[in-house]
C-alpha positions in Angstrom: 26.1 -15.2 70.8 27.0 -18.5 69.1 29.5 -20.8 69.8 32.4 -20.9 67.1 35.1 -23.7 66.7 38.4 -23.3 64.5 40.1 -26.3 62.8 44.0 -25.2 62.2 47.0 -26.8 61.0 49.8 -24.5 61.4 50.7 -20.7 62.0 46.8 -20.0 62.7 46.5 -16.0 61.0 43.2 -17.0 60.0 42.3 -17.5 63.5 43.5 -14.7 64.7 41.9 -12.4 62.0 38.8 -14.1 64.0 39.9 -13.6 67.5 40.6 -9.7 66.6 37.5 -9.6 64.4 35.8 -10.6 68.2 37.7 -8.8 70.3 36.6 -5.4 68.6 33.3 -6.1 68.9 32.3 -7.1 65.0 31.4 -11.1 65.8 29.0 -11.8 68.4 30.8 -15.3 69.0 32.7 -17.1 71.2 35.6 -19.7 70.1 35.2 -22.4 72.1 37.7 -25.1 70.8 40.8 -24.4 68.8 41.7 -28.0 67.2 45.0 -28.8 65.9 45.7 -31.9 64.3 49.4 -30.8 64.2 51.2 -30.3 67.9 53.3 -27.4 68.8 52.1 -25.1 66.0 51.1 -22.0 66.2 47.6 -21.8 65.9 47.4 -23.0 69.8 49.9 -20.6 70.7 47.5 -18.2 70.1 44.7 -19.4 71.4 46.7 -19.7 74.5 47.3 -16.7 74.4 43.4 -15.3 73.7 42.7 -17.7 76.6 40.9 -19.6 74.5 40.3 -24.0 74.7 42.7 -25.7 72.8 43.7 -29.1 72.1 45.8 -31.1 69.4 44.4 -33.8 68.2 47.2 -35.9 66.5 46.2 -37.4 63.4 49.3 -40.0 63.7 48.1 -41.2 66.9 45.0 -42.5 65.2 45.0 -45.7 63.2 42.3 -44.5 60.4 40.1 -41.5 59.6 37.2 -42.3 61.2 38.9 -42.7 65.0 40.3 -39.3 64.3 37.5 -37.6 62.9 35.6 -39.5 65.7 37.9 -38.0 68.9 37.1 -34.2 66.6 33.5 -34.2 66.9 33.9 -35.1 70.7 35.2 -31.7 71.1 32.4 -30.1 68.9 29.2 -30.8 70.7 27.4 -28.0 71.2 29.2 -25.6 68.7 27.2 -23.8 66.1 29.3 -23.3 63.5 32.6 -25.0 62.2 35.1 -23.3 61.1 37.8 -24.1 58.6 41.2 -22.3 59.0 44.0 -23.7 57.1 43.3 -27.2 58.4 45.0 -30.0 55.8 43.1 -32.6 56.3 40.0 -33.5 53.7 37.3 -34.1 55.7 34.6 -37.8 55.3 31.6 -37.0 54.2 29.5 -38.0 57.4 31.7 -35.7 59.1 30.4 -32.9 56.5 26.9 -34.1 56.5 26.8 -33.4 60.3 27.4 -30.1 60.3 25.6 -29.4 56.7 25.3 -25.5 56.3 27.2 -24.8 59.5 30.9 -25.9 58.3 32.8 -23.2 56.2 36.4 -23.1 54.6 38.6 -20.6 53.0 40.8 -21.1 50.0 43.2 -19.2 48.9 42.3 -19.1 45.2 39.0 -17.3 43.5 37.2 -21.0 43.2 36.1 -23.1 41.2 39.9 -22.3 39.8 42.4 -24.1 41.1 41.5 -26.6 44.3 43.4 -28.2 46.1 46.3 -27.8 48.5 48.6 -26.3 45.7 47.0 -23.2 44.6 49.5 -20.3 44.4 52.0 -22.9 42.6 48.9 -24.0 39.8 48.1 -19.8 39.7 51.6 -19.1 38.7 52.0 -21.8 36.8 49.0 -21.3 34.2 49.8 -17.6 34.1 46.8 -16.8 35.8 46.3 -13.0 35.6 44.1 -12.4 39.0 43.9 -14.4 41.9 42.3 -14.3 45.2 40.8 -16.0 48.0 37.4 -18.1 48.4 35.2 -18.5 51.3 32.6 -21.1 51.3 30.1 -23.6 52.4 32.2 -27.4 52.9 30.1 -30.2 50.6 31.4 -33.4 50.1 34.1 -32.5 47.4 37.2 -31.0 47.7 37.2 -27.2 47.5 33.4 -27.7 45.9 30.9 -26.3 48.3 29.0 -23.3 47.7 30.7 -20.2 47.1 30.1 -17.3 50.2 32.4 -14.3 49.8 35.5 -14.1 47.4 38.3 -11.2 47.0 41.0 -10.5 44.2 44.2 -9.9 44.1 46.5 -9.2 40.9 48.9 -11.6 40.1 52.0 -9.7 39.7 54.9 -10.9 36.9 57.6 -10.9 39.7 55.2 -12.7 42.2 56.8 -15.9 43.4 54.1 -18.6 45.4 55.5 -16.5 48.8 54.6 -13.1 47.9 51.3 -13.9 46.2 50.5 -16.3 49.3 51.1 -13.0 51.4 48.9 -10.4 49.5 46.1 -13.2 49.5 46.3 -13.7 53.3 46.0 -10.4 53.8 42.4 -10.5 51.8 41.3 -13.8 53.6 41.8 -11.8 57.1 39.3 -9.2 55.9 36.7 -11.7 54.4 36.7 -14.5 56.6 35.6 -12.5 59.1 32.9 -11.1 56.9 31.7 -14.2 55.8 30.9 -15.5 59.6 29.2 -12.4 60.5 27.1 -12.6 57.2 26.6 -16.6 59.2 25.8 -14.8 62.7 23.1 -12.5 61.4 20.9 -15.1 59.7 21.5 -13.7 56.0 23.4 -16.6 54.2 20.3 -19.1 52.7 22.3 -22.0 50.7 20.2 -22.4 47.4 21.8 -25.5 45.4 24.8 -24.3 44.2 25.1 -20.6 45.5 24.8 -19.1 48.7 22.5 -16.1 48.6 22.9 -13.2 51.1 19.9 -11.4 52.2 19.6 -8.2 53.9 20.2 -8.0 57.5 16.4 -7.3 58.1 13.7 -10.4 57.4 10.5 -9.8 55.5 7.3 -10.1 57.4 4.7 -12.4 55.6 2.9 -14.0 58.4 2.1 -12.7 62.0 0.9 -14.5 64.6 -1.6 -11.6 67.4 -2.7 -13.1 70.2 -3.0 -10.8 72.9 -4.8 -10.1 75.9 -5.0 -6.4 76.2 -6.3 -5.8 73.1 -5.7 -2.0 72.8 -4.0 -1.6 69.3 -3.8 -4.7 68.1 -7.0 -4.4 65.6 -5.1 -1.2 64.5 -1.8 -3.5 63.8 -3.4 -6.2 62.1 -5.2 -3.9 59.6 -2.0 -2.2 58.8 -0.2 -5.2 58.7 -3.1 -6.9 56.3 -2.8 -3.6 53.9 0.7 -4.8 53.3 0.3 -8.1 52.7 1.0 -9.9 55.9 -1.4 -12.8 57.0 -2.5 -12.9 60.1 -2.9 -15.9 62.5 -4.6 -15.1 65.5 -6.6 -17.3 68.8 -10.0 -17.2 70.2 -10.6 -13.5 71.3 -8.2 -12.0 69.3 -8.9 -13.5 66.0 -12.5 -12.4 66.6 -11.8 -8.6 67.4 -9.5 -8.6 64.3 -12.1 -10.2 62.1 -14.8 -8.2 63.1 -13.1 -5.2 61.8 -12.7 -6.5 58.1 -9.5 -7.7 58.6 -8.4 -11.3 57.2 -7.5 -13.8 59.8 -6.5 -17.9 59.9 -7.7 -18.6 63.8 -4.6 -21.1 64.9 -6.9 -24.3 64.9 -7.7 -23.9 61.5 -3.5 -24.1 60.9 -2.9 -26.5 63.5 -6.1 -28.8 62.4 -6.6 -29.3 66.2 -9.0 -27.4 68.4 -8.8 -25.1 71.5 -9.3 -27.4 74.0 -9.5 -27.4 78.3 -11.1 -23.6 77.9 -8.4 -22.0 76.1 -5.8 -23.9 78.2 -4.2 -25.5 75.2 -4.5 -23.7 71.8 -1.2 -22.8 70.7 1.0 -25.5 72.0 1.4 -27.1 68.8 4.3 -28.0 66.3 2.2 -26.1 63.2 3.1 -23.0 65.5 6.7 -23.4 67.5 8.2 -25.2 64.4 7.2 -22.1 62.5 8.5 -19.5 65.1 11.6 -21.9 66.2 13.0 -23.0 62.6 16.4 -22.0 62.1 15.7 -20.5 58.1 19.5 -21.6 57.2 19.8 -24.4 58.4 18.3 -27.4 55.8 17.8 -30.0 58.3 15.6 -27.5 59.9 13.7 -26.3 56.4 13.3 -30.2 54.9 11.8 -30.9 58.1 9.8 -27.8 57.8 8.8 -29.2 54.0 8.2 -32.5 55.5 5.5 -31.7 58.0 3.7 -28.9 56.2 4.7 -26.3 58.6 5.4 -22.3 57.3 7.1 -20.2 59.3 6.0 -17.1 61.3 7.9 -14.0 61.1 6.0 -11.3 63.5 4.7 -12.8 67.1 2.6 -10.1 69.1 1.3 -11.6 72.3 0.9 -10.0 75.5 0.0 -12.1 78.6 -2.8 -12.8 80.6 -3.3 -10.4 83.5 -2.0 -12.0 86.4 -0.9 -8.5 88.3 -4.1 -7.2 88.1 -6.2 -10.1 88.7 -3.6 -11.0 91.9 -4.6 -7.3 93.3 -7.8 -7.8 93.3 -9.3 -7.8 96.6 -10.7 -11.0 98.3 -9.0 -12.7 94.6 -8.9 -16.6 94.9 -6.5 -19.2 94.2 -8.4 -20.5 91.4 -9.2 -17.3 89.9 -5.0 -16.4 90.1 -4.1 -19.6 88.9 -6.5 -19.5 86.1 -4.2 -16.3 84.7 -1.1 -17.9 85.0 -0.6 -17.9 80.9 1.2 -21.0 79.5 1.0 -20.6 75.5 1.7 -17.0 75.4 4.9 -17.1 77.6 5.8 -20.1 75.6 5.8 -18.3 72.2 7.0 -15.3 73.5 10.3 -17.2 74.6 10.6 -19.2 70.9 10.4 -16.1 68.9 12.9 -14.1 71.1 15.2 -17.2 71.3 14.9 -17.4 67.5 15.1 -13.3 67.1 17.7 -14.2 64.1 14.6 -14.9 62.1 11.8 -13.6 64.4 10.3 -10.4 65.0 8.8 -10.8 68.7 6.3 -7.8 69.9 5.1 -7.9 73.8 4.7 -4.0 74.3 1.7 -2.3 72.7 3.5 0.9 72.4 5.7 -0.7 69.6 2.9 -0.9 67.5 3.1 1.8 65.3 7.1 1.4 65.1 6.4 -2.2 63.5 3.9 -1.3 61.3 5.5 1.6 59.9 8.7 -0.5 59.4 6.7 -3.5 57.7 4.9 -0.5 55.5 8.1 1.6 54.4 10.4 -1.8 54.0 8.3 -4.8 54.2 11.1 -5.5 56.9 12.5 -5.3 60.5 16.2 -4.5 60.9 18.2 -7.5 62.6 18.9 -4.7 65.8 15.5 -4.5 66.0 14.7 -8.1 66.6 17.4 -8.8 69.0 16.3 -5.1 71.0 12.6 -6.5 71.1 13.8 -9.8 72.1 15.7 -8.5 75.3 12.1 -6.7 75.9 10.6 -10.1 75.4 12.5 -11.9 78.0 12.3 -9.2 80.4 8.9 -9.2 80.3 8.3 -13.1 80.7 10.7 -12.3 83.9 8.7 -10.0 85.3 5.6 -12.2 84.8 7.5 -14.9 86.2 8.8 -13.2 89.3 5.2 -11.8 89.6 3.8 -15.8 90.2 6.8 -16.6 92.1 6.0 -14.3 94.5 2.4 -14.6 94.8 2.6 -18.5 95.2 5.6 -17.7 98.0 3.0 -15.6 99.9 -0.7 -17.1 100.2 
């Protein structure tokens, strides 16, 4: 679920187009701020009435721009994306730069065409034929940024600025919503000017196995390696796969470091968490990516070391229990669930076959999927932590 926060500046039907939109079930988000910078209007009424956080935040009790904007990010930390619902005020562009690819608008005209805070009046007056309403990425310009969703509407030869204003509004309340659920499920990628939306799966061109019961995995990798996928892979795992005929980059040939302290530390590396933990959309994340020659990974399969069994052992010593406490594998497990928006995460063996026939027939994994094998994921780190917890609590 990520944290949304709306900007308004008066009646606030955007917002609630948003607050409905959740309230059915359509956005997994949460509003946590409604900002004014108007009081008494009725964008916080509603949000008082959702139960939602909400403040004013009075421009004309600020002496410039930048105390203003200043006192607005105070009530933004922590909030994944900004949003942009008939709020006047043109924003400085460090405020924009901090929230680059994560701060969206709507504008009620089919943009580039008419900008600015007059557009049903310029529409009407150039005898525009069709109008409509634009949803977009916020750049430094006014009403520039990349383009996301847009809708039409027919302007009418009786249409005065009220009742083309209220045939637009009715198409923002349908596409807003749209627009930050295309955010939500990883499928807007900002490229220059235009905002490209993928498909809500995400292709699978590099895997990372690295598992300690083996059964299957040899099978995956080959299947995955007939459709292209490149396989990164650790000490015994890389070897099984590789014996087989299979293509395989062991991880300290990507990391340029190697295993170390007997297998202790292998994975534990930026070449591999940056690649599982990147958020794809978000270019701070990707120039950084560029920066420090890390690719990311789309498929983690990793199993754990066998702490249960070893535990029940008879006559088992501390040493030997403590020795299959697994660090790395936990680790990566947790990053590519956490990052399931990008990240297809794999812990149980009898999803094998499901993945590989996926990655065959699409080349993809749907996006309910990943978030089903990433709730399998953190169960399964729970249970292996509850497992040491109560082993360590008993000897």
């Amino acid at each position: 679920m990520i944290k949304l926060a709306v900007l308004c500046s008066g009646r606030g039907t955007d917002l609630q187009s948003i607050i409905d939109a959740i309230d059915r079930g359509e956005l997994d988000a949460q509003i946590s701020v409604v900002l004014t910078d108007k009081p008494n209007v009725g964008a916080l009424k509603r949000a008082e009435v959702a139960g939602i956080k909400n403040i004013c935040v009075n421009r004309k009790n600020f002496s410039d721009r930048a105390s203003f904007e200043a006192e607005l990010l105070r009530h933004l930390d922590g909030v994944d994306l900004v949003i942009l619902a008939g709020f006047m005020r043109i924003l400085s562009a460090d405020f924009v730069r901090r929230f680059e690819g994560r701060l969206m608008n709507i504008h009620p005209s089919l943009l580039p065409a008419f900008p600015g805070a007059h557009a049903h009046r310029d529409v009407l007056a150039y005898g525009a034929k069709v109008s409509g309403c634009t949803v977009h990425f916020v750049d430094e310009g006014t009403d520039s940024g990349p383009i996301i969703l847009q809708a039409a509407v027919e302007v009418r030869e009786d249409d005065t600025e009220e009742t083309l204003a209220a045939r637009v509004l009715e198409q923002e309340h349908i596409i807003y919503p749209r627009a930050i659920k295309l955010f939500i499920d990883g499928r807007l990628t900002i490229d220059g000017r235009k905002v490209r939306i993928g498909g809500d799966n995400m292709k699978i061109k590099r895997a990372l196995i690295s598992v300690s019961n083996k059964l299957g995995a040899v099978e995956l990798a080959k299947k995955l390696s007939k459709c292209g996928v490149e396989i990164i892979s650790t000490g015994g795992t890389g070897k099984a796969i590789r014996a087989a005929g299979v293509p395989v980059t062991y991880v300290s040939d990507l990391t340029g470091f190697p295993e170390i302290m007997n297998g202790r530390v292998k994975t534990l590396n930026p070449k591999i968490h940056g690649g599982i933990l990147a958020v794809r959309d978000n270019p701070e994340h990707v120039r950084q990516m560029q920066e420090n020659g890390i690719a990311p990974i789309d498929l983690v399969v990793v199993n754990l070391y066998p702490f249960k069994k070893t535990v029940a052992k008879p006559n088992v010593t501390l040493d030997d229990a403590i020795e299959n406490i697994d660090i790395g594998g936990p680790a990566m497990i947790r990053a590519a669930a956490k990052n399931f928006k990008f990240v297809t995460v794999v812990t149980n063996p009898d999803r094998y076959d499901e993945i590989a026939k996926l990655v065959a027939d699409t080349g993809e994994v749907p996006y309910d999927v990943r978030k089903e094998l990433a709730a399998e994921a953190f169960a399964h780190t729970a249970d292996y932590d509850a497992a040491i917890t109560k082993y360590l609590s008993n000897i």
